[in-house]
mmJSON file of the N, C-alpha and C atoms, coordinates in Angstrom:
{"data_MODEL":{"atom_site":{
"group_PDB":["ATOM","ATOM","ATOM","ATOM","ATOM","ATOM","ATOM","ATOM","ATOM","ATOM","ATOM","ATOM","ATOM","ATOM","ATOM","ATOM","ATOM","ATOM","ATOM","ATOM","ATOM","ATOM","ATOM","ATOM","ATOM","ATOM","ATOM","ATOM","ATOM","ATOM","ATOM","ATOM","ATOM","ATOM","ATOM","ATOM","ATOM","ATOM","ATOM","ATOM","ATOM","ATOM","ATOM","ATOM","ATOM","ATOM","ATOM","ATOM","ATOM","ATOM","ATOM","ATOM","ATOM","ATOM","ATOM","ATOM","ATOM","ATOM","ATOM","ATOM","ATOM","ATOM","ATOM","ATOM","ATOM","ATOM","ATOM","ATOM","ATOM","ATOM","ATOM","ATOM","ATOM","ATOM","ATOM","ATOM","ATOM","ATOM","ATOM","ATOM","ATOM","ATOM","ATOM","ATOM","ATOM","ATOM","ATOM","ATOM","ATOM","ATOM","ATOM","ATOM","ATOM","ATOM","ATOM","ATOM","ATOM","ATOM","ATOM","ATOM","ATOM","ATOM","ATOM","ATOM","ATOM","ATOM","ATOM","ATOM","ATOM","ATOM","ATOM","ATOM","ATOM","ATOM","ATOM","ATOM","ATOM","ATOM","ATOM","ATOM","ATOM","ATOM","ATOM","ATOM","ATOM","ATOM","ATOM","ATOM","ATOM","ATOM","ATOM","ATOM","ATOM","ATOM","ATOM","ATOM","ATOM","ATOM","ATOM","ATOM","ATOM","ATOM","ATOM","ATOM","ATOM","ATOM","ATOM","ATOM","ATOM","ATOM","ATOM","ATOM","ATOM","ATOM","ATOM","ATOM","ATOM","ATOM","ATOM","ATOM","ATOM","ATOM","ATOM","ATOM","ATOM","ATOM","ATOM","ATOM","ATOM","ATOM","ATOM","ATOM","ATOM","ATOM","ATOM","ATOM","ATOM","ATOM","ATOM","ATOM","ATOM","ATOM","ATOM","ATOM","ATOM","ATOM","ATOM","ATOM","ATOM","ATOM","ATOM","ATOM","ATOM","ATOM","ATOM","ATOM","ATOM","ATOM","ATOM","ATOM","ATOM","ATOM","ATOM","ATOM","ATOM","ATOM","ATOM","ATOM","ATOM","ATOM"],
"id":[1,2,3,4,5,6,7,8,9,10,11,12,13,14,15,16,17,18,19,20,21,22,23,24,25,26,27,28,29,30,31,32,33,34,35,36,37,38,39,40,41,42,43,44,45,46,47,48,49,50,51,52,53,54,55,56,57,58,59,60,61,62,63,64,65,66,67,68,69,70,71,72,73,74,75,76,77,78,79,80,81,82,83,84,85,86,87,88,89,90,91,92,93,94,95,96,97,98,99,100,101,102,103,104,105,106,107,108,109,110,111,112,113,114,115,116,117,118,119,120,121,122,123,124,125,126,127,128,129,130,131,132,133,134,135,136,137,138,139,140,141,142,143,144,145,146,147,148,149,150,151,152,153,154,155,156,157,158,159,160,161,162,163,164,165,166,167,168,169,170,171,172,173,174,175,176,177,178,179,180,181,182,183,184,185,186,187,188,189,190,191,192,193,194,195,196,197,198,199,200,201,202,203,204,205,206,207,208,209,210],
"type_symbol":["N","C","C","N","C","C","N","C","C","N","C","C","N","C","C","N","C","C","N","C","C","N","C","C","N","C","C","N","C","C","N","C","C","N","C","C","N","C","C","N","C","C","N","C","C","N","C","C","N","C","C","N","C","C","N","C","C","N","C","C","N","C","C","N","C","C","N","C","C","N","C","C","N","C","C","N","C","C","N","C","C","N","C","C","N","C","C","N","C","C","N","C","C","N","C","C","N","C","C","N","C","C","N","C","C","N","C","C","N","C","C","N","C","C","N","C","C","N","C","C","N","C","C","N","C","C","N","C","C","N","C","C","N","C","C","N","C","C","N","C","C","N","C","C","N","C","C","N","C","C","N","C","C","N","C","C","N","C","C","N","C","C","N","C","C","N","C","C","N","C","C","N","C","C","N","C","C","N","C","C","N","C","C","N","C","C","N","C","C","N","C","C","N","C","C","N","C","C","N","C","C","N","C","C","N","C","C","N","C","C"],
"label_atom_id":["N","CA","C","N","CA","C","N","CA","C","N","CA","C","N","CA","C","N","CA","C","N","CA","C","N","CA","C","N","CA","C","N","CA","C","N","CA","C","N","CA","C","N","CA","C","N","CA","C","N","CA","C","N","CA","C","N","CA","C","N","CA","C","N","CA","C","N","CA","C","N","CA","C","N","CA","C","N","CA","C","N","CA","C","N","CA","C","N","CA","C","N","CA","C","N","CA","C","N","CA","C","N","CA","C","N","CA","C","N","CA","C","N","CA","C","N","CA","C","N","CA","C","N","CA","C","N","CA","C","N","CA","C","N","CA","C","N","CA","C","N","CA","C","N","CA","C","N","CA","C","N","CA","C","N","CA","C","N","CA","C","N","CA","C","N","CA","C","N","CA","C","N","CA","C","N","CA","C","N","CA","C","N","CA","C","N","CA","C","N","CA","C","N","CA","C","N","CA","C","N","CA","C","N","CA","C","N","CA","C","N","CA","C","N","CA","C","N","CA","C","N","CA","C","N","CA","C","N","CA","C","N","CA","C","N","CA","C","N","CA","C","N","CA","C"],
"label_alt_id":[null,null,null,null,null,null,null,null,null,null,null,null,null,null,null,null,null,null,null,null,null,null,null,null,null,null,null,null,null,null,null,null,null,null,null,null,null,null,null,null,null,null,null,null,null,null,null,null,null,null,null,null,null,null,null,null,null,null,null,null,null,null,null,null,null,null,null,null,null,null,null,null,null,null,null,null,null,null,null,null,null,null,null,null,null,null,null,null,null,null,null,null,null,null,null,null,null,null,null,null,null,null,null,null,null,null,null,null,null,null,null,null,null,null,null,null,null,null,null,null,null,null,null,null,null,null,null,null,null,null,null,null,null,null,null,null,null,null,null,null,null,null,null,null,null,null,null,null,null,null,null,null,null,null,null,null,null,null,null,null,null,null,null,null,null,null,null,null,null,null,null,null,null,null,null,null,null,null,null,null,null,null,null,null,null,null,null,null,null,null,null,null,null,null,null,null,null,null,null,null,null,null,null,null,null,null,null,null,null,null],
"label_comp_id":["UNK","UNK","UNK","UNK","UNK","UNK","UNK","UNK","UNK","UNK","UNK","UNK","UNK","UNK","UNK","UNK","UNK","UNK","UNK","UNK","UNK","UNK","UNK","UNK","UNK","UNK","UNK","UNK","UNK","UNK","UNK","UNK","UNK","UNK","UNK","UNK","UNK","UNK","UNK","UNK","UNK","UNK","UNK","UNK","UNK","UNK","UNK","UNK","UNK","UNK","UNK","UNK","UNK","UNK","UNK","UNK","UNK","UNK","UNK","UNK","UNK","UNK","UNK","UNK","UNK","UNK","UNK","UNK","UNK","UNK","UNK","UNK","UNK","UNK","UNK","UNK","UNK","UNK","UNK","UNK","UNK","UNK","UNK","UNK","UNK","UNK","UNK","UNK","UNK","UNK","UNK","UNK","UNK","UNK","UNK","UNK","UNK","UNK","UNK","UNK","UNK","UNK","UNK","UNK","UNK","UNK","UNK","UNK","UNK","UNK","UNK","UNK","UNK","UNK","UNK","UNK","UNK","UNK","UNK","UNK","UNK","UNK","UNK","UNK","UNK","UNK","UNK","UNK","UNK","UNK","UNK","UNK","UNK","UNK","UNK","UNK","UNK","UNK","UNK","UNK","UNK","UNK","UNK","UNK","UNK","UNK","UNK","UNK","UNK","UNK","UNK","UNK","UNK","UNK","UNK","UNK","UNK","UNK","UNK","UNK","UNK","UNK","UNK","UNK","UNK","UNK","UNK","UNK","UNK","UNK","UNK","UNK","UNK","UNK","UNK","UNK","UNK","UNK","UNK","UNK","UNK","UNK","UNK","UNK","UNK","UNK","UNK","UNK","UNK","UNK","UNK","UNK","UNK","UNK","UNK","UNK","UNK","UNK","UNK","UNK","UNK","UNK","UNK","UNK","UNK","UNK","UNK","UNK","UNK","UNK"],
"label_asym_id":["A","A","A","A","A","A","A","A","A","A","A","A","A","A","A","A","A","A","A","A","A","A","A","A","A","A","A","A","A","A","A","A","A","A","A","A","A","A","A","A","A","A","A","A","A","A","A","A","A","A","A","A","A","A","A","A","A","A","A","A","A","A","A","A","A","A","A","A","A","A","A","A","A","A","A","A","A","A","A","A","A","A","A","A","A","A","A","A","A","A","A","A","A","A","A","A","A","A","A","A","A","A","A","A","A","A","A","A","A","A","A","A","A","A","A","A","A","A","A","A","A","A","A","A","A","A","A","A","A","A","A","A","A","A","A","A","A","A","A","A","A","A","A","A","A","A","A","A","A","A","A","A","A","A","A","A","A","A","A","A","A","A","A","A","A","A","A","A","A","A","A","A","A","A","A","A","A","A","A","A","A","A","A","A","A","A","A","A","A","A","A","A","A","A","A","A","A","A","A","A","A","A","A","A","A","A","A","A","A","A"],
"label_entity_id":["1","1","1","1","1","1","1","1","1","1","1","1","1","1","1","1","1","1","1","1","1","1","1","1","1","1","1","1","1","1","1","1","1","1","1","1","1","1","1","1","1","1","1","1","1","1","1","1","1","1","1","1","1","1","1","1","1","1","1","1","1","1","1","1","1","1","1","1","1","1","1","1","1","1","1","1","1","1","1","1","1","1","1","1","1","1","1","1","1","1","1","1","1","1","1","1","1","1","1","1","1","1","1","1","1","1","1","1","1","1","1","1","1","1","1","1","1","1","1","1","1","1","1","1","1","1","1","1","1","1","1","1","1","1","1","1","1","1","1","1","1","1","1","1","1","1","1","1","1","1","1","1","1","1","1","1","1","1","1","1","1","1","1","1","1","1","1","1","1","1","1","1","1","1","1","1","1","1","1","1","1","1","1","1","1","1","1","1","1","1","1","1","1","1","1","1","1","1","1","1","1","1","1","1","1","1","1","1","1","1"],
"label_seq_id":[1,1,1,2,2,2,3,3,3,4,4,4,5,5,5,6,6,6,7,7,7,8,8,8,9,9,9,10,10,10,11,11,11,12,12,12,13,13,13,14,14,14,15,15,15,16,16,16,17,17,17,18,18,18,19,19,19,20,20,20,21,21,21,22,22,22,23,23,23,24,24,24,25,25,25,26,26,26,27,27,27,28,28,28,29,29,29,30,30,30,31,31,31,32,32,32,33,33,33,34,34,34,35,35,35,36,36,36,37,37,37,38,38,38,39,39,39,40,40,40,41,41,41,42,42,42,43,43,43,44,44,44,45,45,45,46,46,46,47,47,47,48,48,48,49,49,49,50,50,50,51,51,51,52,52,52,53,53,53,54,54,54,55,55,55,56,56,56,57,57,57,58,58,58,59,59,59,60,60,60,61,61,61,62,62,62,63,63,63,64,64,64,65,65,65,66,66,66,67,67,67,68,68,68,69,69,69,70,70,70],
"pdbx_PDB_ins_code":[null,null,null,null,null,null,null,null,null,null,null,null,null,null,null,null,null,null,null,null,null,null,null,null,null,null,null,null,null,null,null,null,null,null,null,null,null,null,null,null,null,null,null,null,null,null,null,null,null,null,null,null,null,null,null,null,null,null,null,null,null,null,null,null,null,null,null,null,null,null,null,null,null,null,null,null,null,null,null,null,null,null,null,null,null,null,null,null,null,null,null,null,null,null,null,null,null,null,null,null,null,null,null,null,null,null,null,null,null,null,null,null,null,null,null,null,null,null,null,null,null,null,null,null,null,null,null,null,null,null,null,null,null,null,null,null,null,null,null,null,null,null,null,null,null,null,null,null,null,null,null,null,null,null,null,null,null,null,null,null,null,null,null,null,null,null,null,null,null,null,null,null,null,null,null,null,null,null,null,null,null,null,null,null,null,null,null,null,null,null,null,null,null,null,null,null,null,null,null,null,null,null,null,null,null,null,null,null,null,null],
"Cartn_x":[37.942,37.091,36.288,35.745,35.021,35.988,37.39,37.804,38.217,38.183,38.314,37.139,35.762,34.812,34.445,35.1,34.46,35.731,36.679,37.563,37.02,36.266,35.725,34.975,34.211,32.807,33.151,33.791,34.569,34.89,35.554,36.041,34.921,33.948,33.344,31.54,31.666,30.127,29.578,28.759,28.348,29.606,30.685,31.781,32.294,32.129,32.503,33.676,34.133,35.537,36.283,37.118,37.293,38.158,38.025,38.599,39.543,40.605,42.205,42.452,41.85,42.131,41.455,40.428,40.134,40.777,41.709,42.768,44.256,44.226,45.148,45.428,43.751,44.081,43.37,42.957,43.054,44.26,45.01,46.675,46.126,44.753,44.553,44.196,44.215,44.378,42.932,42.844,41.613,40.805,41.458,40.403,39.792,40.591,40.165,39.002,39.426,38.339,36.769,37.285,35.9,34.433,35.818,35.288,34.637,34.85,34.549,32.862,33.491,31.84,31.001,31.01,30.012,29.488,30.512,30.141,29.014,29.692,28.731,27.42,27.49,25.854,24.986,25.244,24.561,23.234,24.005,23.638,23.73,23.999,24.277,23.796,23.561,23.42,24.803,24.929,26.585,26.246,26.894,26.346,27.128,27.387,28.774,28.422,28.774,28.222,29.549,29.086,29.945,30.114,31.214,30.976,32.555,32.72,33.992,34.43,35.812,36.525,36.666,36.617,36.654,37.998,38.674,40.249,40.771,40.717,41.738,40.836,39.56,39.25,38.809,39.385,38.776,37.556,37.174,35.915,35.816,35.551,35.437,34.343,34.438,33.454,34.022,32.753,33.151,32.059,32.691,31.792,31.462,30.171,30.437,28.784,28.599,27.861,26.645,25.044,24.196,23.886,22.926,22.05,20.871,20.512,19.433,18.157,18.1,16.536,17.028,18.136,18.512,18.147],
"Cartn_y":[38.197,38.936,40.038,40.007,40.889,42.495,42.076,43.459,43.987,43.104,43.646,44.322,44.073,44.273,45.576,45.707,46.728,48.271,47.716,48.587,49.391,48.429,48.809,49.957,49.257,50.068,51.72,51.818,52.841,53.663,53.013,54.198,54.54,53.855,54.024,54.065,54.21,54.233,55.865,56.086,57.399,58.1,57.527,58.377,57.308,57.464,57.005,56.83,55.612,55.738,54.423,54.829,53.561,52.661,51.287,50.181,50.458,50.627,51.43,52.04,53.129,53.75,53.082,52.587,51.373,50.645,49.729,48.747,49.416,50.584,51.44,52.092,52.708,53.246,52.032,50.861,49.796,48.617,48.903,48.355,46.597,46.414,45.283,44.906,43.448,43.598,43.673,43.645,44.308,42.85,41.747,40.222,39.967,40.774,40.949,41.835,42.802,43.631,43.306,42.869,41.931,40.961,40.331,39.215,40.242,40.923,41.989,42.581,43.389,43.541,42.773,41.43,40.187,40.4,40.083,39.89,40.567,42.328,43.934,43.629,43.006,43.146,42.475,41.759,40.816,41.324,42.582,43.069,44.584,45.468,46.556,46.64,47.976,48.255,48.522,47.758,48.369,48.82,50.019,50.463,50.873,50.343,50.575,50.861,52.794,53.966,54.044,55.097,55.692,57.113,57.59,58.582,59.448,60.183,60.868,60.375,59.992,59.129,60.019,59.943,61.108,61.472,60.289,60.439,60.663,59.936,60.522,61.35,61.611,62.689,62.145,60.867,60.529,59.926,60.287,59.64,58.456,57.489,56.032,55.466,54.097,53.453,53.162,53.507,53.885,52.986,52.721,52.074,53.094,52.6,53.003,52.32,52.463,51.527,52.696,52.342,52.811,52.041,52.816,51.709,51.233,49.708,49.517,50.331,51.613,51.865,53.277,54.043,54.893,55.189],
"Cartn_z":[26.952,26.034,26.721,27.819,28.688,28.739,28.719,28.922,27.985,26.591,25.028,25.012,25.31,24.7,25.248,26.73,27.676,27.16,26.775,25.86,24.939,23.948,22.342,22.706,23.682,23.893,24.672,25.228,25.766,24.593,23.458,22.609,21.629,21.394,20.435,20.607,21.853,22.509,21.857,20.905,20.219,19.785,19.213,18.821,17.985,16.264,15.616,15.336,15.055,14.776,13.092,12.626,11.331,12.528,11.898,12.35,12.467,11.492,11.855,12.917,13.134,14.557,15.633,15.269,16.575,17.064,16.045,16.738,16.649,16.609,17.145,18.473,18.624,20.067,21.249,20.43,21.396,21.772,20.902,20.656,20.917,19.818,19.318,17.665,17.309,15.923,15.543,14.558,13.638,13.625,13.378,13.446,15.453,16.18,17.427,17.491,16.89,17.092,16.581,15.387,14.73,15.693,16.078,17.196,18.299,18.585,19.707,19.441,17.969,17.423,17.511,17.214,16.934,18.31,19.122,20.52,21.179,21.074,21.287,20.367,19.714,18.379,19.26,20.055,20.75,21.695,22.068,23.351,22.919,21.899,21.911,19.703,19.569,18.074,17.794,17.072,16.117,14.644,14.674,13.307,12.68,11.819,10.732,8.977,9.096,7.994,7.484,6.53,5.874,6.57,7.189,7.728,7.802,8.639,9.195,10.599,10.732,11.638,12.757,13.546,14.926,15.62,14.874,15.35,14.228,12.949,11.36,10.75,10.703,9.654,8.648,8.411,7.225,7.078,5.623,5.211,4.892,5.71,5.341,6.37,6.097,6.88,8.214,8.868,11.011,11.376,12.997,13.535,14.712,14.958,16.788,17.017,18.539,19.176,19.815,19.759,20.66,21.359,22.305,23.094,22.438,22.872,22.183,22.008,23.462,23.628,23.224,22.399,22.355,20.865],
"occupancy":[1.0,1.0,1.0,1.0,1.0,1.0,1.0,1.0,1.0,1.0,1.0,1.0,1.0,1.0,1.0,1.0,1.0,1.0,1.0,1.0,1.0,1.0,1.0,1.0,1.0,1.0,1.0,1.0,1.0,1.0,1.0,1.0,1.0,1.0,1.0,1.0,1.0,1.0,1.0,1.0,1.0,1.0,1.0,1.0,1.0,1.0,1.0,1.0,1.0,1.0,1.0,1.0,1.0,1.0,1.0,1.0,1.0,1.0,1.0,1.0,1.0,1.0,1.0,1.0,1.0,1.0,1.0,1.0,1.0,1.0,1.0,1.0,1.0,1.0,1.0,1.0,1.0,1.0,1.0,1.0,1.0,1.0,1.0,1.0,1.0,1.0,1.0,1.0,1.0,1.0,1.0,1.0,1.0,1.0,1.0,1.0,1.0,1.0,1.0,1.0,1.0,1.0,1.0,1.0,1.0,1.0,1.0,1.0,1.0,1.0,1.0,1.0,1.0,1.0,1.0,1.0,1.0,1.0,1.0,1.0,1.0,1.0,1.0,1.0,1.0,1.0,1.0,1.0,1.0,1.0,1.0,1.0,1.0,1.0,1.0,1.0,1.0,1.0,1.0,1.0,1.0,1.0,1.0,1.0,1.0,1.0,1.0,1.0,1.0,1.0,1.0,1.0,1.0,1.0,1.0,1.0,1.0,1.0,1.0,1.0,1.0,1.0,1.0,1.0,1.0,1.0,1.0,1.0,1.0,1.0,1.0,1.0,1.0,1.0,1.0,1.0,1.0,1.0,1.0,1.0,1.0,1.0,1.0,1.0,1.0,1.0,1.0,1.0,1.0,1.0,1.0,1.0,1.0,1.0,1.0,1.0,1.0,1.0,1.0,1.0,1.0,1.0,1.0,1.0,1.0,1.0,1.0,1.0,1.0,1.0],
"B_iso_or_equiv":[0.0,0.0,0.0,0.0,0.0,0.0,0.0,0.0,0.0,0.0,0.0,0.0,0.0,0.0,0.0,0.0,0.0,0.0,0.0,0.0,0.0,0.0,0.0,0.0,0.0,0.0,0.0,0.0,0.0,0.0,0.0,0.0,0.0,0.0,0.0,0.0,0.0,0.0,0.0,0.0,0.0,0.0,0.0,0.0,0.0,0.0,0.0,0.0,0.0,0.0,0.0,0.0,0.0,0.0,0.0,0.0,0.0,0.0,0.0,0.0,0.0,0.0,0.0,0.0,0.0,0.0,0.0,0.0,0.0,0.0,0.0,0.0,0.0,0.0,0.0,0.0,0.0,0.0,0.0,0.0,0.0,0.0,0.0,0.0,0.0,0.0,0.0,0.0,0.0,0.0,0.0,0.0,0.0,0.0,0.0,0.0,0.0,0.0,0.0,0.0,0.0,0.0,0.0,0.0,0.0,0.0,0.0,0.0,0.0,0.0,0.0,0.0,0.0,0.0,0.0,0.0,0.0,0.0,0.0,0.0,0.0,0.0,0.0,0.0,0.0,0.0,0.0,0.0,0.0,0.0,0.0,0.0,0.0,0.0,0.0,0.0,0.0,0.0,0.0,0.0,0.0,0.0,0.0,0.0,0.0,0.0,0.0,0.0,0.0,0.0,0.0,0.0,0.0,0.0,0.0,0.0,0.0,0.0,0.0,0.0,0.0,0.0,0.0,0.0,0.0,0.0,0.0,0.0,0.0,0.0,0.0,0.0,0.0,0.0,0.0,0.0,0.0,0.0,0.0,0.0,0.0,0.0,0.0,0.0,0.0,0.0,0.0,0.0,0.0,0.0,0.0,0.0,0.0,0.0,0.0,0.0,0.0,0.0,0.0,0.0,0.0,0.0,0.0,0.0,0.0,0.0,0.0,0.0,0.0,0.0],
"pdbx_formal_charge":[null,null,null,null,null,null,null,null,null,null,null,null,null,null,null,null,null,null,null,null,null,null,null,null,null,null,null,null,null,null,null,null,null,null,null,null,null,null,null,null,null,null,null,null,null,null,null,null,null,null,null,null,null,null,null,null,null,null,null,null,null,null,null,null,null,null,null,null,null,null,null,null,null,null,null,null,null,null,null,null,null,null,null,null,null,null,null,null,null,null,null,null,null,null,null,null,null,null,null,null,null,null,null,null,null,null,null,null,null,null,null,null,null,null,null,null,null,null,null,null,null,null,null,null,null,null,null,null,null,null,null,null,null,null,null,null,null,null,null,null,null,null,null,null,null,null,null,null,null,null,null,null,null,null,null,null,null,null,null,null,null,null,null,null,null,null,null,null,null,null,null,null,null,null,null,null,null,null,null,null,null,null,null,null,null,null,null,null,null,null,null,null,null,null,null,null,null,null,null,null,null,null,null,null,null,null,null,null,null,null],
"auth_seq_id":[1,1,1,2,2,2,3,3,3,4,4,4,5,5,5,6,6,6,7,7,7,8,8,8,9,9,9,10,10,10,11,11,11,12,12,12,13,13,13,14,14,14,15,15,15,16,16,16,17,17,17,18,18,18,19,19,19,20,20,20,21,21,21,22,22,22,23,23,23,24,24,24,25,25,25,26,26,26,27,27,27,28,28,28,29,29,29,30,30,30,31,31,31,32,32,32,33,33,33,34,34,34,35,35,35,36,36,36,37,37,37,38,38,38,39,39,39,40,40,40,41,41,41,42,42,42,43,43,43,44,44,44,45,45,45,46,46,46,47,47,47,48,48,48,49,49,49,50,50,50,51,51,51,52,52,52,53,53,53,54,54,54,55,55,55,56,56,56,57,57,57,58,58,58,59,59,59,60,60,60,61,61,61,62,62,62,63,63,63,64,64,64,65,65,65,66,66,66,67,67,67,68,68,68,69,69,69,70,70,70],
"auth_comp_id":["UNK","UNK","UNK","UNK","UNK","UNK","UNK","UNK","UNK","UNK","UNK","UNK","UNK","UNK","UNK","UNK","UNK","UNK","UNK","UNK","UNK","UNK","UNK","UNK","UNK","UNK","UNK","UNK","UNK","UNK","UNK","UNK","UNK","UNK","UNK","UNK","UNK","UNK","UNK","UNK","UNK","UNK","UNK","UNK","UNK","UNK","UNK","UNK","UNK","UNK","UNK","UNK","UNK","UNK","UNK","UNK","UNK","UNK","UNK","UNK","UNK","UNK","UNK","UNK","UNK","UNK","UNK","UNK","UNK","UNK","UNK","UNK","UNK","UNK","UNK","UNK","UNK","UNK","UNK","UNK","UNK","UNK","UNK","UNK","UNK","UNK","UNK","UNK","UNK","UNK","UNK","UNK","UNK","UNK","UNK","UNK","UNK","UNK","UNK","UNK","UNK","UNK","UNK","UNK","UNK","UNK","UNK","UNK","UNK","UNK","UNK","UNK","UNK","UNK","UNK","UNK","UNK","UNK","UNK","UNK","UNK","UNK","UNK","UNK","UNK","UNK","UNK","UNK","UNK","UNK","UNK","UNK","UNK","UNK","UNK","UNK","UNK","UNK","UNK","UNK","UNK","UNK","UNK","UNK","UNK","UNK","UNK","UNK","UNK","UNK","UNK","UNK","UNK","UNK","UNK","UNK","UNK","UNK","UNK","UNK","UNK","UNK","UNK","UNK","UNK","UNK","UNK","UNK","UNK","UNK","UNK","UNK","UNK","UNK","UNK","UNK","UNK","UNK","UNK","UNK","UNK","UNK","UNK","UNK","UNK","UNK","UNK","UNK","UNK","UNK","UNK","UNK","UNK","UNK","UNK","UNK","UNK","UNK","UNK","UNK","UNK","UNK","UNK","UNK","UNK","UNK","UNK","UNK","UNK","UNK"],
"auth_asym_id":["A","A","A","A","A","A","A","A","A","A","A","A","A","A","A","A","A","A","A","A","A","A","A","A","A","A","A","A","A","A","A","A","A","A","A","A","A","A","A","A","A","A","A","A","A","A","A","A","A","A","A","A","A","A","A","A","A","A","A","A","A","A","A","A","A","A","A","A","A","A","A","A","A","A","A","A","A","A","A","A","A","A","A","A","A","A","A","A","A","A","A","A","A","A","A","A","A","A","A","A","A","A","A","A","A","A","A","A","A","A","A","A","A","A","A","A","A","A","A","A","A","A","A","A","A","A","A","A","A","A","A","A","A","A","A","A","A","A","A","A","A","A","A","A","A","A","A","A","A","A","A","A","A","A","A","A","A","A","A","A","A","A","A","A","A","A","A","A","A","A","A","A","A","A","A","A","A","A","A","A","A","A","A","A","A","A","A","A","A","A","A","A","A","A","A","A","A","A","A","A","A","A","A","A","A","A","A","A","A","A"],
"auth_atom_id":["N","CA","C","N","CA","C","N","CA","C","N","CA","C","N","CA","C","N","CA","C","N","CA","C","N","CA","C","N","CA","C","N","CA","C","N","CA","C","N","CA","C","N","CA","C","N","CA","C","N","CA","C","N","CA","C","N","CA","C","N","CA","C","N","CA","C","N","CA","C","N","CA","C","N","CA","C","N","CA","C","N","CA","C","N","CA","C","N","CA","C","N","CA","C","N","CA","C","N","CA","C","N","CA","C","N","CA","C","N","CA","C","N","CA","C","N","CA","C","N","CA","C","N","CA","C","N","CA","C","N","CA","C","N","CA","C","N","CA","C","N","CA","C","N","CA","C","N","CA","C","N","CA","C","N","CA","C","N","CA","C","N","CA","C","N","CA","C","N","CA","C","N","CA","C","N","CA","C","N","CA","C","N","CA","C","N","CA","C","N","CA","C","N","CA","C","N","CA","C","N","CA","C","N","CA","C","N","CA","C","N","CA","C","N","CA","C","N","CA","C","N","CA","C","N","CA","C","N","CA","C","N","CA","C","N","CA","C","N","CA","C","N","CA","C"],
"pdbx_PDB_model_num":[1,1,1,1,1,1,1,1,1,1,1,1,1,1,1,1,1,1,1,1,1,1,1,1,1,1,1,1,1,1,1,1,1,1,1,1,1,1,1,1,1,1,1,1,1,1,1,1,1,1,1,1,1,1,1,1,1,1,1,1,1,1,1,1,1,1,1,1,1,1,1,1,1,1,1,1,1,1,1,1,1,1,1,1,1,1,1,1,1,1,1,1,1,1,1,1,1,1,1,1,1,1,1,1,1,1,1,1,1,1,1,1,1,1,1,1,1,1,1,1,1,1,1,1,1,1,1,1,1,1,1,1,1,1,1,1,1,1,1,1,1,1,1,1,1,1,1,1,1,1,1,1,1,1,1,1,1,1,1,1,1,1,1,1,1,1,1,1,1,1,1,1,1,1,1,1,1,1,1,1,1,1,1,1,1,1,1,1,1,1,1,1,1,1,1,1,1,1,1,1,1,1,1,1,1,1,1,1,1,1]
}}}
């Protein structure tokens, strides 16, 4: 899990992205990725808007991660 998590956070550290392309350009599944978030909430803000995807464009709901003191 440490190197799933250190993955996520890589793609999505201030760069929003939808779940789809998350477990796309992490070539993991989407209930992985889940587990991943829980994990990152722990220790990190996960914030999941309604926004524009940074990789498809589209308007849907994105995640991406700050720092707590950020």
């Amino acid at each position: 899990m440490p190197e799933t998590a250190a993955l996520i956070t890589g793609l999505i550290l201030e760069r929003p992205l939808c779940l789809d392309c998350l477990a796309t350009k992490a070539t993991l599944s989407p209930t992985v990725i889940e587990r991943a978030l829980a994990t990152l909430g722990t220790v990190m803000v996960v914030n999941r808007v309604n926004g524009r995807c940074r990789a498809c464009g589209e308007s849907t709901e994105v995640v991406a991660l700050k720092r707590p003191d950020a």
